[in-house]
C-alpha positions as CSV (number, residue, x, y, z in Angstrom):
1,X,62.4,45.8,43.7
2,X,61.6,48.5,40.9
3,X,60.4,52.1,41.9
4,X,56.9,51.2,41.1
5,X,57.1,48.3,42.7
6,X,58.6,50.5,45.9
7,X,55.9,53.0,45.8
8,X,52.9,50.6,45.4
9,X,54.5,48.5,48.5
10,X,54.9,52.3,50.7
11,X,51.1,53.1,49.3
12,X,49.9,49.7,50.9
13,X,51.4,50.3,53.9
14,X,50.0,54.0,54.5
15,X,46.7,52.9,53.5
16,X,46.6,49.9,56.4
17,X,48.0,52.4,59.3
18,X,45.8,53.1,61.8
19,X,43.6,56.1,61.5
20,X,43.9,56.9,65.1
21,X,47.4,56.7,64.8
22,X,47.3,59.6,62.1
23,X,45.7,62.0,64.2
24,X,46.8,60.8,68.0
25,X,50.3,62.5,68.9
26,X,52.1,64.4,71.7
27,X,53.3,67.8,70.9
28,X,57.1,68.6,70.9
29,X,59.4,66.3,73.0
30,X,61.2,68.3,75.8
31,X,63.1,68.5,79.1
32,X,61.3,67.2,82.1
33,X,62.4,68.1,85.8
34,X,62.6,65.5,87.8
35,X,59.6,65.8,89.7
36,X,56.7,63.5,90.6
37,X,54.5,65.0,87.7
38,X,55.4,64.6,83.8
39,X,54.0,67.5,82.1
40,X,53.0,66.2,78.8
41,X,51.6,70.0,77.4
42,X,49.2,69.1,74.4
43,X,48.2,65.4,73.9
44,X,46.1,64.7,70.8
45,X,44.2,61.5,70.6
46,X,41.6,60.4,68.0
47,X,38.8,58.9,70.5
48,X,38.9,59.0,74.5
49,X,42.5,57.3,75.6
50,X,44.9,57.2,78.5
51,X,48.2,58.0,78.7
52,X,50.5,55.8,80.2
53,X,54.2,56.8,81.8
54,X,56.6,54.4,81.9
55,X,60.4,54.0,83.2
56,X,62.5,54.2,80.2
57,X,65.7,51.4,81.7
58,X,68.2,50.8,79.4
59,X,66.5,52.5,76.1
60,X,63.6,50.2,76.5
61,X,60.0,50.5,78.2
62,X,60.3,49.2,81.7
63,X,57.9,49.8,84.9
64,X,54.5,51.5,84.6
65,X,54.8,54.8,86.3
66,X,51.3,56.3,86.0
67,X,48.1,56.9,83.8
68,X,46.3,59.7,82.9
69,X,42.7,59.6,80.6
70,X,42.3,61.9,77.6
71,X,39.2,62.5,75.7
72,X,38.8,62.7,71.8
73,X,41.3,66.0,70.3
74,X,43.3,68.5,72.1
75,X,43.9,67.7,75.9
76,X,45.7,71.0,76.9
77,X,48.5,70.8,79.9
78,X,48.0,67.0,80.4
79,X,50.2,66.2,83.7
80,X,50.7,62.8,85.1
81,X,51.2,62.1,88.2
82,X,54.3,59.4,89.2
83,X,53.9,59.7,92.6
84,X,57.9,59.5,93.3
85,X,60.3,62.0,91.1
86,X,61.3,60.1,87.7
87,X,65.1,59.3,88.5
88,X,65.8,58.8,84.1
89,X,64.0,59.4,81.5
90,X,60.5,58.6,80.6
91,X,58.1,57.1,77.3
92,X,54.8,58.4,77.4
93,X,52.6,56.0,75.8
94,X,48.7,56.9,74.5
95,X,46.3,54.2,74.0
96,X,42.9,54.7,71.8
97,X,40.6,51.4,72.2
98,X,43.5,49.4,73.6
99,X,46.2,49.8,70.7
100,X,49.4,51.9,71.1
101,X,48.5,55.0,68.7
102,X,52.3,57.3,69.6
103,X,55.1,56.9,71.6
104,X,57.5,59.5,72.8
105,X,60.4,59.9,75.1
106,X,60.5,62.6,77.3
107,X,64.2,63.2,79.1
108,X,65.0,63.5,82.2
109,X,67.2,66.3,83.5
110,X,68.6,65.1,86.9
């Protein structure tokens, strides 16, 4: 494939990504005591969302460990609740309309 080629392909691709996923993101990754509440800090979503805590087993996504709704921008200090301490590490998950719009893993210290 030629550069041009390349960079029209990369262009493409940027131009279909989703708009929410542009401007939906969790601030910096950090350590997590292992409590029954994940503490998220600044969660920013493009429309009203939820966040979604899951049990990270073995690298990937496993059991649903809470939820927590979000409106459209800046949510400040977002905390969800697990309801039993998180024994590894977490992936926070926040949904706009449905669709995944960011990911991130959140670790654990035990």
């Amino acid at each position: 494939m030629s550069i041009k080629a390349f960079a029209i392909a990369a262009v493409t691709l940027a131009a279909t990504a989703s708009v929410a996923s542009a401007n939906s993101y969790f601030e910096l990754p950090r350590a997590q005591a292992a409590t029954s509440t994940v503490e998220l800090g600044i969660v920013r979503a493009e429309a009203d969302g939820i966040v979604e805590i899951y049990d990270r087993a073995a690298g990937k996504q496993g059991a649903l460990l809470g939820t927590q709704a979000v409106r459209a921008g800046a949510n400040t200090d977002v905390r969800v609740n697990t309801g039993v301490p998180a024994r590894r590490d977490v992936i926070a998950v926040l949904k706009v309309g449905g669709e995944v719009v960011a990911t991130e893993t959140y670790r654990i210290d035990r």
